[in-house]
N, CA, C and O of each residue as an XYZ file, in Angstrom:
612
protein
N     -61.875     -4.968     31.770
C     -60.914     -5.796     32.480
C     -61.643     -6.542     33.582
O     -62.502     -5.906     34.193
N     -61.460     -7.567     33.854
C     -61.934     -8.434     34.687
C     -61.496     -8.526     35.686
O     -60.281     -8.337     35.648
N     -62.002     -8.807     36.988
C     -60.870     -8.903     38.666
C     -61.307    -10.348     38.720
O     -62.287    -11.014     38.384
N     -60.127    -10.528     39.300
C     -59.969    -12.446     39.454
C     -59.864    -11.990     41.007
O     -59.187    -11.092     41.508
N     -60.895    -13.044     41.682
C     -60.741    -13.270     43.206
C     -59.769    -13.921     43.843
O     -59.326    -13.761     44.980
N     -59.417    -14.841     42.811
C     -58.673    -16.082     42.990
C     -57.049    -15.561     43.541
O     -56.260    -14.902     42.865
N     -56.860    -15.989     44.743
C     -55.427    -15.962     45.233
C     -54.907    -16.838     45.404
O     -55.532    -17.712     46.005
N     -53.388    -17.154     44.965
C     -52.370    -18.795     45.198
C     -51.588    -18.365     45.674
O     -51.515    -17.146     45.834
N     -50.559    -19.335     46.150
C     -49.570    -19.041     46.945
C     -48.389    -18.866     45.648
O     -47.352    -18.334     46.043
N     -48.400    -19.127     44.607
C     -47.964    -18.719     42.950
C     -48.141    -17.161     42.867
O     -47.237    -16.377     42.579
N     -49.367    -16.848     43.145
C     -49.445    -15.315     42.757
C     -48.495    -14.331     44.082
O     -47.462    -13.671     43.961
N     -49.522    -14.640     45.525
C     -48.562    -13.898     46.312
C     -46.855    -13.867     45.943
O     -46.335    -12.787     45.664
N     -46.229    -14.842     45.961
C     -44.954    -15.407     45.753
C     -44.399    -14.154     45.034
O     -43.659    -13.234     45.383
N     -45.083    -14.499     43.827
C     -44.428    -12.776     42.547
C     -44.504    -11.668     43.001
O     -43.590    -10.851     43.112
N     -45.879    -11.529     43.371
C     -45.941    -10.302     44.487
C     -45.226    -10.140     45.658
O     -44.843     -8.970     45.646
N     -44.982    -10.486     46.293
C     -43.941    -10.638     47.240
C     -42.217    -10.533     46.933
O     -41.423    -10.091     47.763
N     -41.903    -10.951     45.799
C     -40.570    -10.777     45.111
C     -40.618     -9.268     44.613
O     -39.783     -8.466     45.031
N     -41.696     -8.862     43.634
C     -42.018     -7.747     43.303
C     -41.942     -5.972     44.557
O     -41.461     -4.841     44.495
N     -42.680     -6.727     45.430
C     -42.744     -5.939     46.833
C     -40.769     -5.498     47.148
O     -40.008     -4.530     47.160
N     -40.774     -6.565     47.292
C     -39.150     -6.739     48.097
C     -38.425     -5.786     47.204
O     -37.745     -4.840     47.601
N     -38.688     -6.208     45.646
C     -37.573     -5.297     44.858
C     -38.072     -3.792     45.030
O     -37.245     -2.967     45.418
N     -39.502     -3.352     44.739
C     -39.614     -1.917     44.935
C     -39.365     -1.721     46.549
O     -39.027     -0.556     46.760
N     -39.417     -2.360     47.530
C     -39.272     -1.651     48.706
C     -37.674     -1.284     48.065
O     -37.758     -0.321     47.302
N     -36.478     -1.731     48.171
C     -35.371     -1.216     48.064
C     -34.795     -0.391     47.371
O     -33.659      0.044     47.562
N     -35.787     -0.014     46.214
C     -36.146      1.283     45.336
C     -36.518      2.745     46.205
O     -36.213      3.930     46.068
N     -37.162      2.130     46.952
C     -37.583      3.297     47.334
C     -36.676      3.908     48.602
O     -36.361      5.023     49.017
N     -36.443      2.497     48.970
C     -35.432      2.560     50.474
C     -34.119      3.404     49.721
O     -33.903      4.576     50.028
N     -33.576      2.942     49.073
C     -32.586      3.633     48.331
C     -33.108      5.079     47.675
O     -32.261      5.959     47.524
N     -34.339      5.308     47.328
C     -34.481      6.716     46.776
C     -34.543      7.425     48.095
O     -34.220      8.613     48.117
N     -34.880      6.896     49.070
C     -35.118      7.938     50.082
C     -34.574      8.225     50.819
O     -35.072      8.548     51.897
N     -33.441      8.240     50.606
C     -31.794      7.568     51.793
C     -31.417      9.011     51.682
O     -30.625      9.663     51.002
N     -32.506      9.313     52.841
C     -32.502     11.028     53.042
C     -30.612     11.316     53.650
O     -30.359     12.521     53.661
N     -29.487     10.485     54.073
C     -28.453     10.599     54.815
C     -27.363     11.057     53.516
O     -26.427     11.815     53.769
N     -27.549     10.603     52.332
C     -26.649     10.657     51.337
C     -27.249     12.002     50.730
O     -27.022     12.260     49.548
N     -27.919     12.759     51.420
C     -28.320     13.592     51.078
C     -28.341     14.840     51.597
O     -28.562     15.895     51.002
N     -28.066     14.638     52.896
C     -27.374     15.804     54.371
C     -26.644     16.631     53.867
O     -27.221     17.712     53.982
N     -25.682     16.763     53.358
C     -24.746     17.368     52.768
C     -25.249     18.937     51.641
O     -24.961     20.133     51.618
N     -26.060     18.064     50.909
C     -27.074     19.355     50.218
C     -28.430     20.160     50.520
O     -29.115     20.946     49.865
N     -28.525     19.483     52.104
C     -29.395     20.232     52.663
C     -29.430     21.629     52.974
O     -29.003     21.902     54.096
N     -29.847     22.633     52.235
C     -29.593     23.860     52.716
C     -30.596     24.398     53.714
O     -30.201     24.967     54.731
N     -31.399     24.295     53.551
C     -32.172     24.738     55.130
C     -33.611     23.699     55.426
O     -34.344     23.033     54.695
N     -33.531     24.035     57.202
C     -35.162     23.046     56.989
C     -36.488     23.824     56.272
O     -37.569     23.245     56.165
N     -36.341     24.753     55.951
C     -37.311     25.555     55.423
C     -37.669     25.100     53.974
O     -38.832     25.214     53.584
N     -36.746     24.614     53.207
C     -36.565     24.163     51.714
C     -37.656     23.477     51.615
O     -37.615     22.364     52.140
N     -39.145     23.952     50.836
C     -40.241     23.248     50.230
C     -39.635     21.834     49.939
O     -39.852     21.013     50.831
N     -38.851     21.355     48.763
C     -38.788     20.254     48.116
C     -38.010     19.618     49.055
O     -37.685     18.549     48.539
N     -37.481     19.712     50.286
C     -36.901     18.992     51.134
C     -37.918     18.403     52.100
O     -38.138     17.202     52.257
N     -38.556     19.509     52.779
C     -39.785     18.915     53.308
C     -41.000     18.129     52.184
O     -41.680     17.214     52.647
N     -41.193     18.555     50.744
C     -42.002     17.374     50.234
C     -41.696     15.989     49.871
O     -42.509     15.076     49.723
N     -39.862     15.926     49.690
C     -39.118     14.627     49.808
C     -39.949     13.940     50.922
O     -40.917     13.203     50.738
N     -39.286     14.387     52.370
C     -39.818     14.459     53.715
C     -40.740     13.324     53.637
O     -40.705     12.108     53.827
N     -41.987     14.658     53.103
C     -43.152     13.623     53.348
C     -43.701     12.630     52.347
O     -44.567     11.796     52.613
N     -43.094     12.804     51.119
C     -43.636     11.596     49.982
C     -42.940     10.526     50.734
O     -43.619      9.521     50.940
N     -41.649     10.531     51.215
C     -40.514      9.096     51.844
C     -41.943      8.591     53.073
O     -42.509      7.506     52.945
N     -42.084      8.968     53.491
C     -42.513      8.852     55.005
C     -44.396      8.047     54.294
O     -44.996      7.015     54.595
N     -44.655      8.971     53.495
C     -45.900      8.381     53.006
C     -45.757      7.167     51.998
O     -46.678      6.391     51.745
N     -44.518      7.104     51.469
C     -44.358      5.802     50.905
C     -43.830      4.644     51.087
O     -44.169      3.657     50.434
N     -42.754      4.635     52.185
C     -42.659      3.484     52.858
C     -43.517      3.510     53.554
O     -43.286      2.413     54.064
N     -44.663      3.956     54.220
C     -45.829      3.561     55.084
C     -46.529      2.346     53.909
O     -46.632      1.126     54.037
N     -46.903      3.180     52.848
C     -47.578      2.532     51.750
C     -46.827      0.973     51.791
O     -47.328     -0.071     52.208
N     -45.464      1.184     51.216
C     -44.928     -0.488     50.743
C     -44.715     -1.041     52.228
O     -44.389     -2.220     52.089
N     -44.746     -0.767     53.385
C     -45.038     -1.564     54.128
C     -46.007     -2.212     54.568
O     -45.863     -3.351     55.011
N     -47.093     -1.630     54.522
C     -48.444     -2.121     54.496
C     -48.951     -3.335     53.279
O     -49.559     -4.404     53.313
N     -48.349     -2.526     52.289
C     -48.101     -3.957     50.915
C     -47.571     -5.429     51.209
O     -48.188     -6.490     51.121
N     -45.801     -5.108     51.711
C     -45.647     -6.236     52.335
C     -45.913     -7.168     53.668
O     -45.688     -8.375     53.757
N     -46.466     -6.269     54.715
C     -47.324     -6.927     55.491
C     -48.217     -7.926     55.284
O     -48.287     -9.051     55.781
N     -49.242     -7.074     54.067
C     -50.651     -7.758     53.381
C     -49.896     -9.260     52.952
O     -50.232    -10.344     53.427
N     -48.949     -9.081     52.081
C     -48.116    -10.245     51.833
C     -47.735    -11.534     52.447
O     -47.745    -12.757     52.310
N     -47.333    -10.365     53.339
C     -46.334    -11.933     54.727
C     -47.856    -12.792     55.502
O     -47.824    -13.880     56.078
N     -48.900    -12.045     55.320
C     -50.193    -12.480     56.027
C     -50.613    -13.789     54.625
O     -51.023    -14.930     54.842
N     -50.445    -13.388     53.742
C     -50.667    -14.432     52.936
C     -50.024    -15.513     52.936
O     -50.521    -16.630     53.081
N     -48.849    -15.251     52.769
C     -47.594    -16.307     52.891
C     -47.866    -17.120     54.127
O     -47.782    -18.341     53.988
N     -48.110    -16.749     55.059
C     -48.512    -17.679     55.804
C     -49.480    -18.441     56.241
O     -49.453    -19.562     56.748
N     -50.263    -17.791     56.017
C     -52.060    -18.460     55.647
C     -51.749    -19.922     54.745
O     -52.243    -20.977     55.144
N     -50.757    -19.878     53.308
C     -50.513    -20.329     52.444
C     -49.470    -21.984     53.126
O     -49.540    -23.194     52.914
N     -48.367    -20.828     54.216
C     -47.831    -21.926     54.474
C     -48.294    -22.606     55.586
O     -47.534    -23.386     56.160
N     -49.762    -22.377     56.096
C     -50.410    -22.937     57.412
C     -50.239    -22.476     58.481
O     -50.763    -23.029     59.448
N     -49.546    -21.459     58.627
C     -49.651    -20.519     59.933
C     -50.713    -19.994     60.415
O     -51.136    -20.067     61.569
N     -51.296    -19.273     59.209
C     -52.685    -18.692     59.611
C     -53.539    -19.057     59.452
O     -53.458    -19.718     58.417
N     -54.872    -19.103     59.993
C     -56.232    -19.966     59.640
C     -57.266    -18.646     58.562
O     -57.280    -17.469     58.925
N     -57.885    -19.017     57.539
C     -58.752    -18.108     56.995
C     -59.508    -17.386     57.708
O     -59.930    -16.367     57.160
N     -59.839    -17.595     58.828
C     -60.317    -16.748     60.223
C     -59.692    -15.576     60.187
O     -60.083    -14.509     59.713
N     -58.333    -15.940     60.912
C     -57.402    -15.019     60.894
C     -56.686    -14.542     59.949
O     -56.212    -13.417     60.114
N     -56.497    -15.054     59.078
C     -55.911    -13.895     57.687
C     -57.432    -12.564     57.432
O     -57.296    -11.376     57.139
N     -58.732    -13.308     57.668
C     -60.122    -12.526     57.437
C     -59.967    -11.633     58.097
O     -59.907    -10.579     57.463
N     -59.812    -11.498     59.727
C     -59.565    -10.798     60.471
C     -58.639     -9.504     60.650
O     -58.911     -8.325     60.878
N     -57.274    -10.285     60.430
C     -56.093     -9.643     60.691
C     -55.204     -8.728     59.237
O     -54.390     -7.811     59.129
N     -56.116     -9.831     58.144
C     -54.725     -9.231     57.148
C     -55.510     -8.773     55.961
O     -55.451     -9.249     54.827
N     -56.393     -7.598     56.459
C     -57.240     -6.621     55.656
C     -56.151     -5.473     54.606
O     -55.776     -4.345     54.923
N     -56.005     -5.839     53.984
C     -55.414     -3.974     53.406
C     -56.154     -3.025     53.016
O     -57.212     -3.252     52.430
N     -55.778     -1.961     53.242
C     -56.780     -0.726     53.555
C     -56.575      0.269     52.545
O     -55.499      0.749     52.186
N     -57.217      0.411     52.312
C     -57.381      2.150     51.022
C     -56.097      3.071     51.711
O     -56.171      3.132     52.938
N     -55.217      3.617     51.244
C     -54.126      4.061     51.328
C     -54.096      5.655     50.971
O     -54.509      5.776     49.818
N     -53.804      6.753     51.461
C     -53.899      8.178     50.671
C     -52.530      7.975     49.632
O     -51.428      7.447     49.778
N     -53.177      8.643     48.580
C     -51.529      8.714     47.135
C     -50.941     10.047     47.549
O     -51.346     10.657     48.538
N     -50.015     10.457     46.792
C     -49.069     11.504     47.207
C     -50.008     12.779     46.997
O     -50.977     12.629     46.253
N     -49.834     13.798     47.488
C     -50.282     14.999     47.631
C     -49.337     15.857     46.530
O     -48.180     16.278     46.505
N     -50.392     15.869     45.723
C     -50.549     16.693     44.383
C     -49.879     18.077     44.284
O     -49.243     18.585     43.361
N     -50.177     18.494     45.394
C     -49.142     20.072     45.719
C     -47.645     19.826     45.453
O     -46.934     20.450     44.666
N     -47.275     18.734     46.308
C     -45.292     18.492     46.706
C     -45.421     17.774     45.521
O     -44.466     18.108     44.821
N     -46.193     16.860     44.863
C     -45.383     16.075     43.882
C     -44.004     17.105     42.731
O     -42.828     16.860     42.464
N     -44.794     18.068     42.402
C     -43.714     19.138     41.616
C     -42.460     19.448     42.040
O     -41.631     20.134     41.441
N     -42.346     18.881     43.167
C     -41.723     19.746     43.870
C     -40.110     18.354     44.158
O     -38.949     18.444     44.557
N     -40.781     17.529     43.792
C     -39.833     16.179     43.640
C     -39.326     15.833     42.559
O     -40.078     15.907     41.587
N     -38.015     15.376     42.340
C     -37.505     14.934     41.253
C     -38.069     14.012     40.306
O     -39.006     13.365     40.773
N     -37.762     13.756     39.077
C     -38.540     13.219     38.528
C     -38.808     11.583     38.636
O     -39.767     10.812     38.658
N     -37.480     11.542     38.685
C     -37.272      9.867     38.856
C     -37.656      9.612     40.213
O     -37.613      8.383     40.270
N     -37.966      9.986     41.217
C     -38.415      9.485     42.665
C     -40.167     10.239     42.585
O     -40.906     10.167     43.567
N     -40.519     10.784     41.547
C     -41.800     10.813     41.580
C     -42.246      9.604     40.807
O     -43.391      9.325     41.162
N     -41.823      8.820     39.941
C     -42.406      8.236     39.397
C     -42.195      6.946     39.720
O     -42.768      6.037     39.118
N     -41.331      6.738     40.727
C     -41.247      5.694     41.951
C     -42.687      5.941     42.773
O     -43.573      5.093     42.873
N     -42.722      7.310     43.346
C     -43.769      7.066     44.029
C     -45.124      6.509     43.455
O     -45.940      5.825     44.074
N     -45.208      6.959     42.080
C     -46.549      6.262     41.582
C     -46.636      5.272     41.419
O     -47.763      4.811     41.598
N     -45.513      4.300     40.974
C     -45.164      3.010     40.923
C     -45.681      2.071     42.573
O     -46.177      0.948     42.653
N     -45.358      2.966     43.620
C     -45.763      2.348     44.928
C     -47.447      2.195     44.469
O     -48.005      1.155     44.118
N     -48.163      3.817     44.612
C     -49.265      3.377     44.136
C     -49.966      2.076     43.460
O     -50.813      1.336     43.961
N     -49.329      2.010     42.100
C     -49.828      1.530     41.574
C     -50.088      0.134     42.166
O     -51.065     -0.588     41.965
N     -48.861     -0.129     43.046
C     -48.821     -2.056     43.044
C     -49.495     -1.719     44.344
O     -50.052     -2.798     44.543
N     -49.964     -0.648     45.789
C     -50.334     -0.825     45.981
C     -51.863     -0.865     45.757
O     -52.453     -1.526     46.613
N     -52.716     -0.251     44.703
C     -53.714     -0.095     44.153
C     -53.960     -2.015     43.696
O     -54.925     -2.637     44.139
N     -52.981     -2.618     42.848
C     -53.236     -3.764     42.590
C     -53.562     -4.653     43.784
O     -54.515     -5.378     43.499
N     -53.128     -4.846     44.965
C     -53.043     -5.761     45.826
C     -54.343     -5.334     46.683
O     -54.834     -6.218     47.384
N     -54.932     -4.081     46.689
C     -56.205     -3.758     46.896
C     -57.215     -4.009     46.317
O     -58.273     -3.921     46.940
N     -57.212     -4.381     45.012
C     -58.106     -4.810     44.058
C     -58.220     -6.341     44.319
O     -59.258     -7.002     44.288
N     -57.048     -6.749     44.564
C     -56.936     -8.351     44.831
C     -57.392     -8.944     46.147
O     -57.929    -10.051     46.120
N     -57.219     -8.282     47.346
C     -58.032     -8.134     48.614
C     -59.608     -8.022     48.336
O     -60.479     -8.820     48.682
N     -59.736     -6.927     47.681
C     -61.220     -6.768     47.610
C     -62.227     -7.712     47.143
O     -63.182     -8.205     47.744
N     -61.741     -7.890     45.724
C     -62.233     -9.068     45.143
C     -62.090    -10.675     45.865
O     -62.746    -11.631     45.452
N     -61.128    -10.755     46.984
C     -61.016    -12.077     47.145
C     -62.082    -12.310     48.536
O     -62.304    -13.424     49.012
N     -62.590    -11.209     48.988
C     -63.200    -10.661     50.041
C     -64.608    -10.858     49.199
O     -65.397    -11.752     49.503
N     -64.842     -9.958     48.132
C     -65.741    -10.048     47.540
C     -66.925    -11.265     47.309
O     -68.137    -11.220     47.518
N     -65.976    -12.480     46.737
C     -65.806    -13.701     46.889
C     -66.628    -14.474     47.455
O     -67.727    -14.954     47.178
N     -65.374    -14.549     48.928
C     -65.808    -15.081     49.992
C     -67.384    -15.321     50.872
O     -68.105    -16.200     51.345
N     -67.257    -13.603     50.645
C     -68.450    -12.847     51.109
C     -70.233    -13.461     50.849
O     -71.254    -13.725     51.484
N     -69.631    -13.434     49.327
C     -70.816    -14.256     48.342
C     -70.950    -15.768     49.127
O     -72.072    -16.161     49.447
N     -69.928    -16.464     49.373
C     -70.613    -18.205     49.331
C     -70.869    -18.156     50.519
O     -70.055    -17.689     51.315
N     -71.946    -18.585     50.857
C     -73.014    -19.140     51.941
C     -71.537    -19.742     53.309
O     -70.647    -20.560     53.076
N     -71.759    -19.038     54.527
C     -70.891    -19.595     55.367
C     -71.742    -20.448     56.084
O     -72.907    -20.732     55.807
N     -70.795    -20.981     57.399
C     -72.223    -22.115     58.157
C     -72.366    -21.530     58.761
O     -72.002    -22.286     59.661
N     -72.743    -20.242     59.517
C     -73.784    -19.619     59.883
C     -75.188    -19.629     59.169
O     -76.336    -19.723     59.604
N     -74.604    -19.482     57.779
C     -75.878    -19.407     56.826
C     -76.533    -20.592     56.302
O     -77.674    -20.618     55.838
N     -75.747    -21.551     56.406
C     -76.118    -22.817     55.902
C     -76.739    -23.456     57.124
O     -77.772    -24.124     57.076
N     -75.997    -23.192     58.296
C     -77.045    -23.796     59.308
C     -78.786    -23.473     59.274
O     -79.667    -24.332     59.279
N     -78.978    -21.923     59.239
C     -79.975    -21.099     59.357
C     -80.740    -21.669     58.508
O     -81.857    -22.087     58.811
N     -80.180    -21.764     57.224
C     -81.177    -22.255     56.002
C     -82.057    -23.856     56.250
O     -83.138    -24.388     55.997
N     -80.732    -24.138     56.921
C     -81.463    -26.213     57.263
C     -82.142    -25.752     58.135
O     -83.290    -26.149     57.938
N     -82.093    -25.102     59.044
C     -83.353    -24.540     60.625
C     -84.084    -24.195     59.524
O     -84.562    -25.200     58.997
N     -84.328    -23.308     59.037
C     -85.338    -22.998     58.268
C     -85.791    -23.988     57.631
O     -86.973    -23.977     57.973
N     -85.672    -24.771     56.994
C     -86.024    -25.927     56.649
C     -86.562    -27.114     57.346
O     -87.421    -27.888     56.924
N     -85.933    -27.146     58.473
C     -86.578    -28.319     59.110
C     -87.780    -27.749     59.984
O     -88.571    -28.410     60.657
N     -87.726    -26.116     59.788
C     -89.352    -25.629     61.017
C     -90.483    -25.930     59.342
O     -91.616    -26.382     59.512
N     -90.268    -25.795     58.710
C     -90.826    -25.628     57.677
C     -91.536    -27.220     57.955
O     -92.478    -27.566     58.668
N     -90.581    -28.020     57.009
C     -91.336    -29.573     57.242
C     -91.476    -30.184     57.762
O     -92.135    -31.160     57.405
């Protein structure tokens, strides 16, 4: 499989629609309040691993759509490539902890991997577009090279 560096304001866009719909997936799976009622104690393992998969996964899709809104605006001229370089890094993320996953229902575990996954994609897409960048000669470097050149001849 190949990684494309290449980012448009076409691609964020989907991603960003995509984002929005799983955040409310999850916002809705984790709507720990509709759930008070069957709480039987704070001691309950699978209550506290709910707990913390919710807490570790909206961290996750927020950080997703952050990465996003930093694009979107780069895209719509808000931000300068400086500052998207700077500011709108996404970062290697921890996945759910392998112990509690069992311990979660099935259908909100496989939400949580789903977070993973898209956030795993948008990390691949950072990296590579970083990757990129990284590669073509900036004018720091292009200056250096003509200095070098003109001590030369």
């Amino acid at each position: 499989m190949t990684n494309t560096a290449t980012i448009s304001s076409r691609i964020v866009e989907g991603l960003y629609c995509e984002a929005l719909v799983l955040s409310d997936e999850v916002r809705a799976a984790f709507d720990l309040t509709s759930r008070a009622p069957s709480l039987a104690a704070a001691e309950d393992l699978a209550t506290v691993a709910l707990s913390c998969e919710a807490l570790r996964t909206t961290t996750r899709m927020m950080h997703a759509v952050a990465w996003l809104l930093n694009h979107r605006a780069y895209f719509a001229g808000e931000l300068s490539e400086f500052q998207l370089r700077r500011h709108g890094r996404l970062t290697a993320f921890p996945g759910p902890d392998p112990a509690q996953l069992p311990l979660i229902e099935p259908s909100v575990r496989s939400l949580i991997l789903a977070t993973e996954r898209f956030h795993a994609r948008l990390f691949r897409l950072d990296q590579g577009w970083r990757d990129q960048q990284s590669a073509e000669p900036g004018a720091v470097s292009r200056l250096r090279e003509q200095l070098g050149q003109a001590l030369v001849g």
